[in-house]
LOGU-929777 format. One line per field, with one value per atom (N, C-alpha, C, O): x, y, z; residue number from 1; atom name; residue in one letter. Coordinates in Angstrom, 2 decimals, padded with zeros to 5 digits. Atoms other than C-alpha are relative to their C-alpha. Example, Ala and Ser with C-alpha at 12.3 -4.5 7.8 and 13.67 -1.06 7.14 Angstrom:
% residues 2
x c(000.89, 012.30, 000.90, 001.94, -000.82, 013.67, -000.77, -000.26)
y c(-001.19, -004.50, 001.20, 001.18, -001.19, -001.06, 001.09, 002.20)
z c(000.00, 007.80, 000.00, 000.66, -000.06, 007.14, 000.73, 000.90)
k c(1, 1, 1, 1, 2, 2, 2, 2)
a c(N, CA, C, O, N, CA, C, O)
r c(A, A, A, A, S, S, S, S)
***
This chain:
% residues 74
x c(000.84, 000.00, 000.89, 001.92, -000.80, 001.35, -000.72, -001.87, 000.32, 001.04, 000.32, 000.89, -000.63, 001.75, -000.27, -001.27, 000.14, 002.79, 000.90, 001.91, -000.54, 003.58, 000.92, 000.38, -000.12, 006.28, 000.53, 000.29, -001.05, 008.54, 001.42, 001.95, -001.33, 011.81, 001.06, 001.90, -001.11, 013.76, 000.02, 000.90, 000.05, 011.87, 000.67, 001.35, -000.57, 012.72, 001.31, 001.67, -001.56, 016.50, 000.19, 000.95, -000.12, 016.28, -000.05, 000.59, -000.01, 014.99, 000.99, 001.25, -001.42, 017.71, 000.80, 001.29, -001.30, 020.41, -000.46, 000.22, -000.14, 018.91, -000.05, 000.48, 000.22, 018.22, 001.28, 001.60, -001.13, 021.64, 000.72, 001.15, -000.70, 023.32, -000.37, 000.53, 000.27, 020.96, 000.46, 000.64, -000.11, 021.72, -001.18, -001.25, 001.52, 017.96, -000.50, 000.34, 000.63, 015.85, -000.92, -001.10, 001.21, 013.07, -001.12, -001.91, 001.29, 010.31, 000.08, -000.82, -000.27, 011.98, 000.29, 000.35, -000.08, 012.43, -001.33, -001.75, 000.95, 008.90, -000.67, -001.64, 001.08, 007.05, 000.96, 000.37, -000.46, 009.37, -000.56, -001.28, 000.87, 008.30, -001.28, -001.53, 001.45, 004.71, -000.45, -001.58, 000.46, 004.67, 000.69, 000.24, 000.57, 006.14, -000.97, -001.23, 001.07, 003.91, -000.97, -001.45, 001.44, 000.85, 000.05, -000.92, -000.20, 002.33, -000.17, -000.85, -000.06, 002.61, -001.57, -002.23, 001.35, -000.61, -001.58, -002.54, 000.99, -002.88, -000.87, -002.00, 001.25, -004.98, -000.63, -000.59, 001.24, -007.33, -000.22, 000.16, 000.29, -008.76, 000.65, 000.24, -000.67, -006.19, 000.73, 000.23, -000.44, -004.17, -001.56, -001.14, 000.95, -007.77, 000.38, 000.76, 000.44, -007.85, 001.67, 001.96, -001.40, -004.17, -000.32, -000.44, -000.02, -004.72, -000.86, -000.56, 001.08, -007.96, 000.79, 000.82, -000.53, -006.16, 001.25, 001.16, -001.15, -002.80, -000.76, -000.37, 000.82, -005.27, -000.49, -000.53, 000.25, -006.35, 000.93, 000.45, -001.10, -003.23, 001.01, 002.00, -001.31, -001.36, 001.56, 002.11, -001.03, 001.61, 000.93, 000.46, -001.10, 005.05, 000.98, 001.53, -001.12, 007.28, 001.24, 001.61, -001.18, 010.33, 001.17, 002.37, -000.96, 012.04, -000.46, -001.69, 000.14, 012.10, -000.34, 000.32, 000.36, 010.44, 001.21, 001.91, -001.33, 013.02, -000.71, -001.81, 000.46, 013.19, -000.27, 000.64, 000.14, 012.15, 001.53, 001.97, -001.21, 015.64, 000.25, 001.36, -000.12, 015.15, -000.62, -001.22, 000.21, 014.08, 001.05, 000.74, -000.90, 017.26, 001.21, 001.81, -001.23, 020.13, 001.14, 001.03, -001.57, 023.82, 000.63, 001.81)
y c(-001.17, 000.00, 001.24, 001.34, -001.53, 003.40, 001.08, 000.94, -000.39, 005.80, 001.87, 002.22, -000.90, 009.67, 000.92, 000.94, -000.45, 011.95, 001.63, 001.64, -000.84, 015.85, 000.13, -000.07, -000.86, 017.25, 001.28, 001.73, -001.22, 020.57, -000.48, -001.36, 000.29, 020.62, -000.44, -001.33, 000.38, 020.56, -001.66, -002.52, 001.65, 017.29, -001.22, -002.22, 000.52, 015.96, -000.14, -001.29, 000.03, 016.69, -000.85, -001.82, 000.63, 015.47, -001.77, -002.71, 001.77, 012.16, -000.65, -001.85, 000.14, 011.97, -000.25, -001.35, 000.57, 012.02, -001.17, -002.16, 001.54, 009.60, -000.90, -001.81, 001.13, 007.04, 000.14, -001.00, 000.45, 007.60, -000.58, -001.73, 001.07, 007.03, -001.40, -002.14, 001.23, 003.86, -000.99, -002.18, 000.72, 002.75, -000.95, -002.07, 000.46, 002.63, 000.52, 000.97, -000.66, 004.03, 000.92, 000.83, -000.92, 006.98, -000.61, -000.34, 000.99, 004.62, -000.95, -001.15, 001.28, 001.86, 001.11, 000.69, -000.51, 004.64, 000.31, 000.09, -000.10, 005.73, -000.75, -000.44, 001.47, 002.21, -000.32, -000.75, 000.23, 001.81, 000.77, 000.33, -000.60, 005.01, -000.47, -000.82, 000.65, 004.05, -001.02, -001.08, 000.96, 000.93, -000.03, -000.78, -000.20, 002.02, 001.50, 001.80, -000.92, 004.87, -000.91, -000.83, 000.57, 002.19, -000.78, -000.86, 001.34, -000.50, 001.38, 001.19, -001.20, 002.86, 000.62, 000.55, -000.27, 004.22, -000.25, 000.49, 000.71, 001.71, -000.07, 000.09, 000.62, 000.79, 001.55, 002.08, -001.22, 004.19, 000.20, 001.11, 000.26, 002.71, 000.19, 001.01, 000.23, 002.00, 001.66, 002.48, -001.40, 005.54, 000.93, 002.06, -000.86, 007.35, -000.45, 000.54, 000.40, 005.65, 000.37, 000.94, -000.58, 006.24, 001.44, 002.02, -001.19, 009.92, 000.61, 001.32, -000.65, 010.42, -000.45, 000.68, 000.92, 008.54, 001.44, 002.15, -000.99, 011.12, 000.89, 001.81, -001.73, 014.05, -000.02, 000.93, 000.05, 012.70, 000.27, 000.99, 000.19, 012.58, 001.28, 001.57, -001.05, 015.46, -000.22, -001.32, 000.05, 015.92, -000.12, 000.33, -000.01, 015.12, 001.12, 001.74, -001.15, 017.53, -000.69, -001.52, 001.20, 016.97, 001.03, 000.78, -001.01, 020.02, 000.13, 000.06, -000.96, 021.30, 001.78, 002.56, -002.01, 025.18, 000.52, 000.19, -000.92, 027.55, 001.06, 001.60, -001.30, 030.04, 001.63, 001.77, -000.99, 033.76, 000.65, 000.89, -000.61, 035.29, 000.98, 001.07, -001.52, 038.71, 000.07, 001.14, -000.08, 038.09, -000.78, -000.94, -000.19, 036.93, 000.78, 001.26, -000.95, 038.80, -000.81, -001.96, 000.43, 038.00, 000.15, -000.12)
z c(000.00, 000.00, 000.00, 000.67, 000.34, -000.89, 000.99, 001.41, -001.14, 001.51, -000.06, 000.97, -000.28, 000.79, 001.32, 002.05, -001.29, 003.49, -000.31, -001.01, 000.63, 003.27, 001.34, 002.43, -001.34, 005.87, -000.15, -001.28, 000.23, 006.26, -000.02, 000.65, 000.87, 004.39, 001.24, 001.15, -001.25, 007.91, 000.16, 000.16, -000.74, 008.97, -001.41, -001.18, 000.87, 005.50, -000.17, -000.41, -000.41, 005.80, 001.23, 001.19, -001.41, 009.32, -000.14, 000.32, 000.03, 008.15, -001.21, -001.23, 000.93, 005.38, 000.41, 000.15, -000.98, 007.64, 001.09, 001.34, -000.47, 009.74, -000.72, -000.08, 000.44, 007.28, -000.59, -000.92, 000.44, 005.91, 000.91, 000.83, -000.84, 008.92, 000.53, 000.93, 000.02, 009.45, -000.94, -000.67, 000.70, 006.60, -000.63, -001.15, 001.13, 005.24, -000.79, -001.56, 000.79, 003.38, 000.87, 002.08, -001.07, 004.28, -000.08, 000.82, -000.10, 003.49, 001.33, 002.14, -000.88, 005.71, 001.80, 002.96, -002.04, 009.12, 000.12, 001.25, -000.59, 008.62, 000.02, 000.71, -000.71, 008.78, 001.45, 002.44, -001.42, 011.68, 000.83, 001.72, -000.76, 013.02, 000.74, 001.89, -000.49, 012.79, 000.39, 000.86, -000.94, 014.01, 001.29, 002.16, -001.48, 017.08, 000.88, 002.05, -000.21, 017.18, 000.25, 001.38, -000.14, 016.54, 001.37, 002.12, -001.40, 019.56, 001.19, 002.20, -001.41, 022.01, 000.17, 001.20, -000.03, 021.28, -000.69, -000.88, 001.26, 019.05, 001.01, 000.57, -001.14, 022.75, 000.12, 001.23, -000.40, 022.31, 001.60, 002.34, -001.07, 025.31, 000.92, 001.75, -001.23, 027.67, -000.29, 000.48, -000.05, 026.65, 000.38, 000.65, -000.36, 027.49, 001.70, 002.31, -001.16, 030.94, 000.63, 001.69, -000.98, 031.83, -000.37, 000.70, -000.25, 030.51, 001.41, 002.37, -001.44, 032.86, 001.18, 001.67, -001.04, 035.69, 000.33, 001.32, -000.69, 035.79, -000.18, 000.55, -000.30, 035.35, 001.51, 002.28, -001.96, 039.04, 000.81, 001.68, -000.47, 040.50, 000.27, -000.39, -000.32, 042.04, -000.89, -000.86, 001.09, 039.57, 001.50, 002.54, -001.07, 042.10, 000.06, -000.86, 000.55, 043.14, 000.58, 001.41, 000.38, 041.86, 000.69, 000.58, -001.03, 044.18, 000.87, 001.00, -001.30, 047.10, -000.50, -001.19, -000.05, 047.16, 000.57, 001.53, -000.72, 047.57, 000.65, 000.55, -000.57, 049.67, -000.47, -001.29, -000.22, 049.46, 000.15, 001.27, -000.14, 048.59, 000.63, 001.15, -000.15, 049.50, 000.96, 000.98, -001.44, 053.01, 000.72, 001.90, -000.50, 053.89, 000.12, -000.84, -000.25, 055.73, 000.15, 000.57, 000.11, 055.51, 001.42, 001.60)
k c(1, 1, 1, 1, 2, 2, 2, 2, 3, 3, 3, 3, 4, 4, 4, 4, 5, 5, 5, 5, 6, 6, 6, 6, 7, 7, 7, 7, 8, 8, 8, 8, 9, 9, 9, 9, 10, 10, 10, 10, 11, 11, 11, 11, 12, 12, 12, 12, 13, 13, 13, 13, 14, 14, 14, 14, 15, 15, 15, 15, 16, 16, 16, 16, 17, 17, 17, 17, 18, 18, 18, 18, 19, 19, 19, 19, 20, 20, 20, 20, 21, 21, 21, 21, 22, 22, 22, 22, 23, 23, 23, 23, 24, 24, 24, 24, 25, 25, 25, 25, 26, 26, 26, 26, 27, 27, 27, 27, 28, 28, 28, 28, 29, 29, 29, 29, 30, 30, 30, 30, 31, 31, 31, 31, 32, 32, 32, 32, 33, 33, 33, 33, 34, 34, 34, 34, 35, 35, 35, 35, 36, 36, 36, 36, 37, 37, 37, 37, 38, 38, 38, 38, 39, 39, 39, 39, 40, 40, 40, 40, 41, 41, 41, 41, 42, 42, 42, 42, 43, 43, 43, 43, 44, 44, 44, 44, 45, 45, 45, 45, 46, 46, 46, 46, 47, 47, 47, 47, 48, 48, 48, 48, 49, 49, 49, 49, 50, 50, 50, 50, 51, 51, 51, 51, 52, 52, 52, 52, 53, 53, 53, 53, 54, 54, 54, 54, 55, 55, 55, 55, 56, 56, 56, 56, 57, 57, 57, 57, 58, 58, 58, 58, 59, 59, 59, 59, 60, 60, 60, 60, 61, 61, 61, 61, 62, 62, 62, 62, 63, 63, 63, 63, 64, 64, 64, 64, 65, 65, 65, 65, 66, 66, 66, 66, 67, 67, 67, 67, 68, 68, 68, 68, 69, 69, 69, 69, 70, 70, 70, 70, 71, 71, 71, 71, 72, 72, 72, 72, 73, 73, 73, 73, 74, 74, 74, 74)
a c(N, CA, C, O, N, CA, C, O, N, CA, C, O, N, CA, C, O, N, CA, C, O, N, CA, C, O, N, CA, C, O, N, CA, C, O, N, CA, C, O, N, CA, C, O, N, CA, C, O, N, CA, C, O, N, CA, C, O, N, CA, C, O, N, CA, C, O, N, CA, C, O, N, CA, C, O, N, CA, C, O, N, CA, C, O, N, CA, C, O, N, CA, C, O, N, CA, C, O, N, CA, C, O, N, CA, C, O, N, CA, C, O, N, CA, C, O, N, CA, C, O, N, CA, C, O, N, CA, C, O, N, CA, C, O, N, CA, C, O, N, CA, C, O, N, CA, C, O, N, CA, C, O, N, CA, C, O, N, CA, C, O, N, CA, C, O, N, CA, C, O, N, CA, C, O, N, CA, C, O, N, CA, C, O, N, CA, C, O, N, CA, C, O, N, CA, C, O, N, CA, C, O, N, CA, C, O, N, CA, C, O, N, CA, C, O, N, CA, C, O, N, CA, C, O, N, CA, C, O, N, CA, C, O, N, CA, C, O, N, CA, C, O, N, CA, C, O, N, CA, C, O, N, CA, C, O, N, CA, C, O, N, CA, C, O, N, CA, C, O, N, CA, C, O, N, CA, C, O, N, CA, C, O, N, CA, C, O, N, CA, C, O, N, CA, C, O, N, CA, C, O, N, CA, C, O, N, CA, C, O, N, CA, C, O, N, CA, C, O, N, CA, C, O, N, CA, C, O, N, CA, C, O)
r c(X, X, X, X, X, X, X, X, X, X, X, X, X, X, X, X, X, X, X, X, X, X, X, X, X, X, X, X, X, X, X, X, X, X, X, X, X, X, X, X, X, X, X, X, X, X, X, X, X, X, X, X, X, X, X, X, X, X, X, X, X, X, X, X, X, X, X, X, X, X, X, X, X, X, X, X, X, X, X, X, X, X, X, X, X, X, X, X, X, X, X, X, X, X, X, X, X, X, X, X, X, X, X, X, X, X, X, X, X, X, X, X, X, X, X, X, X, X, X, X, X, X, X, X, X, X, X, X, X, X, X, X, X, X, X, X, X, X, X, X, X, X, X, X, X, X, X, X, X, X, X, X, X, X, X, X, X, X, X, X, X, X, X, X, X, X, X, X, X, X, X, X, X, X, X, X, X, X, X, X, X, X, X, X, X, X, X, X, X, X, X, X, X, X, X, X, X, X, X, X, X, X, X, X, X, X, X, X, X, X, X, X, X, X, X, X, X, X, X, X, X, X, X, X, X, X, X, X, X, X, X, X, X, X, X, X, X, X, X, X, X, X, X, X, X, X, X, X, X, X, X, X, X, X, X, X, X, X, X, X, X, X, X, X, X, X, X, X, X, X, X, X, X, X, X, X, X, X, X, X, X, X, X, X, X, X, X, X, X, X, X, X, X, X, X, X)
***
């Protein structure tokens, strides 16, 4: 099945040099692409239910709050 696809000239260069340095073709990185695009997010379902699920979930904090600089003295 033939498949066209438009992108911008960057992403086109971009995927040039990768498939040269793979040593494939640009046909052969973007069925790779997309099938791990389809295995990551082909379950609709299950990606809806983990999205709603971390929308519950207090995000973590990943610091400590700093302090108020300019209310300390030296």
């Amino acid at each position: 099945m033939a498949l066209g696809v438009r992108v911008e000239p960057e992403l086109e260069r971009q995927l040039d040099q990768l498939a040269q340095q793979l040593g494939k073709t640009r046909s052969a990185c973007i069925r790779e692409a997309i099938s791990h695009y389809l295995s990551r997010h082909g379950n609709a379902a299950e990606a809806l239910r983990q999205s709603e699920h971390l929308a519950q979930v207090e995000p973590p904090h990943w610091s400590e709050q700093l302090p108020d600089w300019n209310d300390w003295t030296a």
